[in-house]
C-alpha positions in Angstrom: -24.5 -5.7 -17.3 -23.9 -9.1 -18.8 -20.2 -8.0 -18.9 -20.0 -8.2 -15.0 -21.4 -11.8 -14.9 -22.9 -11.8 -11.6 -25.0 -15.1 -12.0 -22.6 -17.1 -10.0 -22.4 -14.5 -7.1 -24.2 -15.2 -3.4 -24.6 -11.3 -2.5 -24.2 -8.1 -5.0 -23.7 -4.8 -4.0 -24.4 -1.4 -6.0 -22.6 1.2 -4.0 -21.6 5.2 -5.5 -22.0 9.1 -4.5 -24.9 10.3 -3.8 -27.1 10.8 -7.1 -24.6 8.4 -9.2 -28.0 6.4 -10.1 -27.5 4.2 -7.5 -31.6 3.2 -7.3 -32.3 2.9 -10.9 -29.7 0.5 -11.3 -30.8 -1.7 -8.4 -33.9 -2.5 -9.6 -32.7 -2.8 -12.8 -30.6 -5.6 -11.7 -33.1 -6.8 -8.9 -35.5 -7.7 -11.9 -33.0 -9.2 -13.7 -31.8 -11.6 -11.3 -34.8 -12.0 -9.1 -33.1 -10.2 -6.4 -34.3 -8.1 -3.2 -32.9 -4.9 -1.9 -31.0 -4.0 1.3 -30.5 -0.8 2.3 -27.2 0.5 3.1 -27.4 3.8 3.3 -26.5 5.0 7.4 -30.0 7.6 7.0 -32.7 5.7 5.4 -33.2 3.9 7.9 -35.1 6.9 9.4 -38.5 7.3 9.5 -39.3 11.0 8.3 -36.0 11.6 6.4 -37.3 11.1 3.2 -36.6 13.8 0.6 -33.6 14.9 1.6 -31.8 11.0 2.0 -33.5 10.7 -1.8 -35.3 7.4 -0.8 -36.7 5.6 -2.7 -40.3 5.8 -3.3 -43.0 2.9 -4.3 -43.0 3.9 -7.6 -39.5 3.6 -8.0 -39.6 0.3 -6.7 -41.8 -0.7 -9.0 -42.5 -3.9 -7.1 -39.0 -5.3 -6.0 -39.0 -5.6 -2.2 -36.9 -3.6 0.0 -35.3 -4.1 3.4 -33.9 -2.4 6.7 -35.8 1.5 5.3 -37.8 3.6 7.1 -37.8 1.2 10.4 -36.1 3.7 13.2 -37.6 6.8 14.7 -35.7 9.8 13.7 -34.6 10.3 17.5 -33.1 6.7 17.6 -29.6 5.5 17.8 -28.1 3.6 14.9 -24.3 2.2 14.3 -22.7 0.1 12.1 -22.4 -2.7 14.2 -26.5 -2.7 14.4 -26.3 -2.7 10.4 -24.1 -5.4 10.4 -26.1 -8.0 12.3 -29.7 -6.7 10.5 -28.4 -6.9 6.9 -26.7 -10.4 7.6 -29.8 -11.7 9.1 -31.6 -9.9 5.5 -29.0 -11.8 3.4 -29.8 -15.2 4.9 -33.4 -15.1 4.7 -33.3 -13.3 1.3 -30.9 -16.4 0.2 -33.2 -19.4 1.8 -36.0 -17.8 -0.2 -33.6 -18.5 -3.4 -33.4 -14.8 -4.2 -30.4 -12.7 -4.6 -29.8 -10.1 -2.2 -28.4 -6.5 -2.8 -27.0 -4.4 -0.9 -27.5 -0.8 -2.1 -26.2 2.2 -0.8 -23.7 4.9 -0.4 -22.4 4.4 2.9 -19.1 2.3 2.8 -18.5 1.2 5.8 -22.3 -0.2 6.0 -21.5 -2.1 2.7 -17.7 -3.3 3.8 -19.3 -4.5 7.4 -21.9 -6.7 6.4 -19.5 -8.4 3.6 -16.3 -8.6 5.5 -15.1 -10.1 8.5 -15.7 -7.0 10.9 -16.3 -7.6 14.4 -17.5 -5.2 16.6 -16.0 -6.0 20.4 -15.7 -3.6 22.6 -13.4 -3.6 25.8 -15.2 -4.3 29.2 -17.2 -1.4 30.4 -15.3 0.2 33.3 -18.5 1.7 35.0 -16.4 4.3 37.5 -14.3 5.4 34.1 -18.1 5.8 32.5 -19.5 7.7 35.7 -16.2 10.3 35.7 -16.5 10.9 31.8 -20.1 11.2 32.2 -19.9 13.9 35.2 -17.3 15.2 32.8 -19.8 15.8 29.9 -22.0 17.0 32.5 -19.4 20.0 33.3 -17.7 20.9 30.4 -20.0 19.8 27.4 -19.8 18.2 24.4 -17.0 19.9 22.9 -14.9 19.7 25.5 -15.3 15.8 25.4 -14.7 15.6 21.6 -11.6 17.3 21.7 -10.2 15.4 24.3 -11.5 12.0 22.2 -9.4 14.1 19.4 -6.1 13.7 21.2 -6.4 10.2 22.1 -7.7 8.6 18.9 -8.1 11.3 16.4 -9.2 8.9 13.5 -12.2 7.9 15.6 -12.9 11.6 16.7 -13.2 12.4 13.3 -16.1 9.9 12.6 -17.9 11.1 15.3 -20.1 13.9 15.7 -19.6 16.3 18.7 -23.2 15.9 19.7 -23.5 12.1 19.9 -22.3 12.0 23.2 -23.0 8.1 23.7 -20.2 7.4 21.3 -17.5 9.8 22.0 -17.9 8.4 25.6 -17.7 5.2 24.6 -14.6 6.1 22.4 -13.4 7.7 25.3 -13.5 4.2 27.4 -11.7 2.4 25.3 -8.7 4.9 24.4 -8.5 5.4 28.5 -8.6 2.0 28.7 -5.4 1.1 26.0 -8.0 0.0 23.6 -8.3 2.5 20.9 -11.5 2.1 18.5 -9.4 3.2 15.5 -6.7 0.3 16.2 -9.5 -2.4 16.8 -11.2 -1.7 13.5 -7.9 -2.1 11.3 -7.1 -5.1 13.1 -10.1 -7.3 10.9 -12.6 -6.7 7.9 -10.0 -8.2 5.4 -11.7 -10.9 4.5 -14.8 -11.6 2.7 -18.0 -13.4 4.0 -19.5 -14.4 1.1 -18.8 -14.8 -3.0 -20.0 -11.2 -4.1 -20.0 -8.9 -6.2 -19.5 -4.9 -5.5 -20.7 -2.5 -8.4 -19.4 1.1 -8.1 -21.1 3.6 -10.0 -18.7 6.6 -11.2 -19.7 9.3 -13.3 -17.4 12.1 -14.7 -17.0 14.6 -11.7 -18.3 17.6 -13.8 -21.8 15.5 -14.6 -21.7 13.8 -11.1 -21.9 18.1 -9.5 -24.5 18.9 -12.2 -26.4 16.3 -10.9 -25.9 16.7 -7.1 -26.9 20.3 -7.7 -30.3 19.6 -9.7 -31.1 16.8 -6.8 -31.2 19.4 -4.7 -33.6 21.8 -6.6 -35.4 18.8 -7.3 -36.0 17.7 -3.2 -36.9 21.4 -2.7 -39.8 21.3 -5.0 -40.8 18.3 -3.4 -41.1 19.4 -0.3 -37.7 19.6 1.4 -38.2 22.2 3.1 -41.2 21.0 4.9 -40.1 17.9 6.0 -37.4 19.2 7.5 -39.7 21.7 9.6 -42.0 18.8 10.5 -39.1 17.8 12.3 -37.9 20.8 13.8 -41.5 21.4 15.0 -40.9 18.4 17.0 -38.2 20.0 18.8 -36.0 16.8 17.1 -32.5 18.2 17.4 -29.2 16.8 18.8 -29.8 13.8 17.5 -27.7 11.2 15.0 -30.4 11.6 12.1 -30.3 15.4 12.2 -26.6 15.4 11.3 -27.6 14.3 7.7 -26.7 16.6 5.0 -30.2 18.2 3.4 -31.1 18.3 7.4 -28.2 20.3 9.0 -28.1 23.0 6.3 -32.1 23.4 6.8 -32.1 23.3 10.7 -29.5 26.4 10.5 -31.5 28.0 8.1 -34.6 27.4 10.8 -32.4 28.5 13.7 -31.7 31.9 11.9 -28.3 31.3 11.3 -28.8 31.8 7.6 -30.9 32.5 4.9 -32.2 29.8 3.3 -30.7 30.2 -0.2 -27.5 29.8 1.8 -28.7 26.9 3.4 -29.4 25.4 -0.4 -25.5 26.5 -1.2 -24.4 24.7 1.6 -25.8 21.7 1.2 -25.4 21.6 -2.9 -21.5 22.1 -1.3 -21.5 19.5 1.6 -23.3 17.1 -0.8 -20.3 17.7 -3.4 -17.9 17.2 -1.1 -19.5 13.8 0.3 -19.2 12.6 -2.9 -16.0 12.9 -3.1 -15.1 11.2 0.3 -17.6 8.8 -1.1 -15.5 7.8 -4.0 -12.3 7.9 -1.9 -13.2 5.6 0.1 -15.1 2.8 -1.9 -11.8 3.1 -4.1 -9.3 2.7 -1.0 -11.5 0.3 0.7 -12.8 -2.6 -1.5 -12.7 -4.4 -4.5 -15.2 -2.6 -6.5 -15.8 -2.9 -10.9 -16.4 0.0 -11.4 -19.3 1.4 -14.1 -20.0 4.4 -15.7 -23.9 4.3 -15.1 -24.4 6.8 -18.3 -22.1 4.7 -20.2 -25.0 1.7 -19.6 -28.2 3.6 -21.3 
């Protein structure tokens, strides 16, 4: 890693698909350059989504400490603009301590908001627009209100699940309102808050599926299955964490919809295809050196 030179850097982040080796390389480097971890990945911040987000355990962390995991009840909301504020707040403490933080995770937009100069303003609420949308919601249903947010600011629609009905109102608000979401958020997060560093990990795509596929066997056989149902037995449904991949696929399975070996094809599927919206967006998004993390052993 000498290659990357990373002494001289305030902030290093390890971003990549999911199974890319993302953790072993963190605390490879965390010992190396006395650092601490963030995390900055959108579901580990659950409690009870363990196995399937492919957290990582004590033994893995063999001692490095780790930040913003495991903090939020499965039912609770989370955005980006929460992330952004926590991690920033990690980074400065982390930094007066005179350890290096990094950031380490797969969701980009996590990484590229608490580097660069996004700011999350939102128009002033309109409380009568809220009410109508809201009595809206109340009529027609979630759908309905997602598909109207889809021909108003389709970009934000598409970031947005149907069922997180908080946001698409929200979106809703400002688009009514001349203020779309999707225009806001190009209009900053250019330029970057600290001298850092951003390592990309990126395997060949055949090794990268091989992987993504034994993951998958590998969180069954710890248990996947059943901590998914510990949270279906709570009658947690409908909610932000559930829409996880590992979690969705399992919940149909539970509902009946399918069996469960095609609720394992599924999510081996969705997982590969994350991965590659992964890797389109760190490269589109960020100045990244990118590795080859088999290349490295």
């Amino acid at each position: 890693m000498n290659e990357l030179q990373l002494q001289d850097k305030e902030v290093i982040a390890i971003v990549g698909p999911t199974a890319s080796g993302k953790t072993a390389l963190s605390i490879q480097l965390a010992k190396q350059l006395n650092g601490e971890i963030i995390n900055g990945d959108s579901m580990q911040v659950y409690q009870g989504l363990d196995i399937g987000t492919a957290k990582v355990t004590k033994e893995e962390m063999a001692g490095v400490p780790h930040h913003l995991l495991s903090f939020l009840a499965p039912t609770a909301d989370f955005s980006v603009a929460d992330f952004q504020c926590l991690a920033r707040e990690k980074i400065a403490d982390i930094q007066q301590r005179g350890r290096m933080p990094i950031i380490v995770g797969g969701t980009g937009l996590y990484v590229q908001a608490a580097l660069y100069d996004f700011r999350f303003t939102e128009a002033k609420i309109d409380e009568a627009l809220r009410l109508t949308l809201y009595e809206e919601l109340e009529a027609n249903g979630p759908l309905h209100m997602h598909q109207k947010l889809e021909v108003l600011d389709a970009q934000t629609a598409q970031q947005i699940h149907p069922n997180n009905t908080r946001r698409v109102v929200r979106a809703l608000e400002m688009a009514l309102t001349g203020e779309k979401k999707s225009t806001t958020d190009k209009q900053q997060g250019n330029q970057p808050l600290y001298n850092h560093a951003i390592i990309g990990l990126d395997l060949p795509r055949e090794k990268l599926y091989e992987r993504i596929n034994q993951r998958v066997d590998a969180m069954m056989a710890q248990g996947l299955l059943q901590e998914v149902e510990g949270l279906y037995n709570q009658g947690i449904r409908d909610v932000q964490a559930i829409q996880a991949i590992g979690y969705k696929e399992i919940y149909a399975y539970l509902d009946g919809q399918c069996t469960l070996d095609e609720a394992l094809d599924a999510l081996k599927q969705n997982s590969r295809r994350y991965a590659k919206r992964q890797l389109t967006y760190f490269r589109n998004k960020m100045d990244i050196q990118f590795i080859n993390p088999l290349a490295q052993t």
